[in-house]
N, C-alpha and C positions, 0 to 999 in steps of 0.2 A: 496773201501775205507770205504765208510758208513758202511760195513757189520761188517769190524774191529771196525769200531770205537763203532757201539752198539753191538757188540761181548764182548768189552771190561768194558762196562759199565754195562752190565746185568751181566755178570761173579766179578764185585768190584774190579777189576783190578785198577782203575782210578789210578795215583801215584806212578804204578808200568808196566802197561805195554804201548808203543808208538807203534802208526801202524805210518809210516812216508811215505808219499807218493813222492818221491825221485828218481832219478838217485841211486843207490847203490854207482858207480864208484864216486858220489860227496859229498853223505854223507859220505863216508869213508875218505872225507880229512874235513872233517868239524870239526872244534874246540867242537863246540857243541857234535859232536856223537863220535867222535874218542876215543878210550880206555875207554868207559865209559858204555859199554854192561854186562851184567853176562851170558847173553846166546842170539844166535842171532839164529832164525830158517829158512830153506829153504826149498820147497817145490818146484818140478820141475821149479826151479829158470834157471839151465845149467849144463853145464857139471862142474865136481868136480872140475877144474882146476880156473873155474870163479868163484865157490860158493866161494871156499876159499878164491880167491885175493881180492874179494868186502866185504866178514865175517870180516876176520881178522883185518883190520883195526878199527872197529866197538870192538871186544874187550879185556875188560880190562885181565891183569895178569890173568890165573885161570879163564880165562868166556871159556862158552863151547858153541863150534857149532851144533847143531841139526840138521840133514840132515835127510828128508826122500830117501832112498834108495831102489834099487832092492836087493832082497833076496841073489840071487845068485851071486851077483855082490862082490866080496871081496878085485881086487886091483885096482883099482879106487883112491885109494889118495895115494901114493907113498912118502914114508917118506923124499925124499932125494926133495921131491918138494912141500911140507907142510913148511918141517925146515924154506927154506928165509921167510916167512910168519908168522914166529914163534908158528905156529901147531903141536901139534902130537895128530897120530890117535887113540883114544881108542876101537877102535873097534865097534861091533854092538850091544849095549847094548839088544835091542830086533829086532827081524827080520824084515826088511825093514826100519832100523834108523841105521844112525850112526851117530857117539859122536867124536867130535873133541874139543881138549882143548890148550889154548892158553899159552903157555911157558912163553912166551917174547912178548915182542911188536913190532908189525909190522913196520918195516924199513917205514917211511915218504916218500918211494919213491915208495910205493902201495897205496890204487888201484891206475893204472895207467890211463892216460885219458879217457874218455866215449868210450866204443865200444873195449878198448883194448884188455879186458880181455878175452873177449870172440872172438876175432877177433884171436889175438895171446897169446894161452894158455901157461901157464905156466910151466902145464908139460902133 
């Protein structure tokens, strides 16, 4: 967490970017964080099923997911199980990311309690 936090300060981020040291599953119901993202990013966080259900809650209309990704990996987020989450996929913008953008807002009935997401995937 120190590395984010003087990562973000040597870079003059302050004002604009949070490292928030959190449950995902609890920030995503937090008044505070909920729909108020423009872009949330993951980094061997889990599998696509749990990136998504813990991201989406996090943001607003129009905020976008940043996933780092395998290359060769292409259906890994299945549109028919992004939708209840209000995702759709943009594809890989460059090789090893993909770009998920948020439609609507996520049903109040995600993330589901701590350990869910990842316990019992979504799709």
């Amino acid at each position: 967490m120190a590395l984010l936090a003087e990562a973000i300060v040597a870079l003059k981020w302050e004002g604009r970017v949070v490292a928030e040291l959190a449950r995902a599953e609890d920030t995503g119901r937090s008044p505070q964080w909920r729909a108020q993202a423009d872009a949330v990013t993951a980094r061997s966080f889990g599998p696509p099923a749990t990136v998504a259900e813990c991201a989406a809650p996090l943001l607003r209309i129009d905020g976008v997911l940043v996933v780092s990704e395998p290359p060769e990996e292409t259906d890994r987020w299945p549109a028919d199980g992004l939708a209840p989450l209000g995702l759709v996929d943009e594809g890989s913008p460059v090789p090893g990311m993909r770009r998920l953008r948020q439609v609507s807002l996520c049903p109040e009935t995600y993330p589901r309690r701590v350990g869910m997401p990842a316990k019992r995937p979504l799709f």
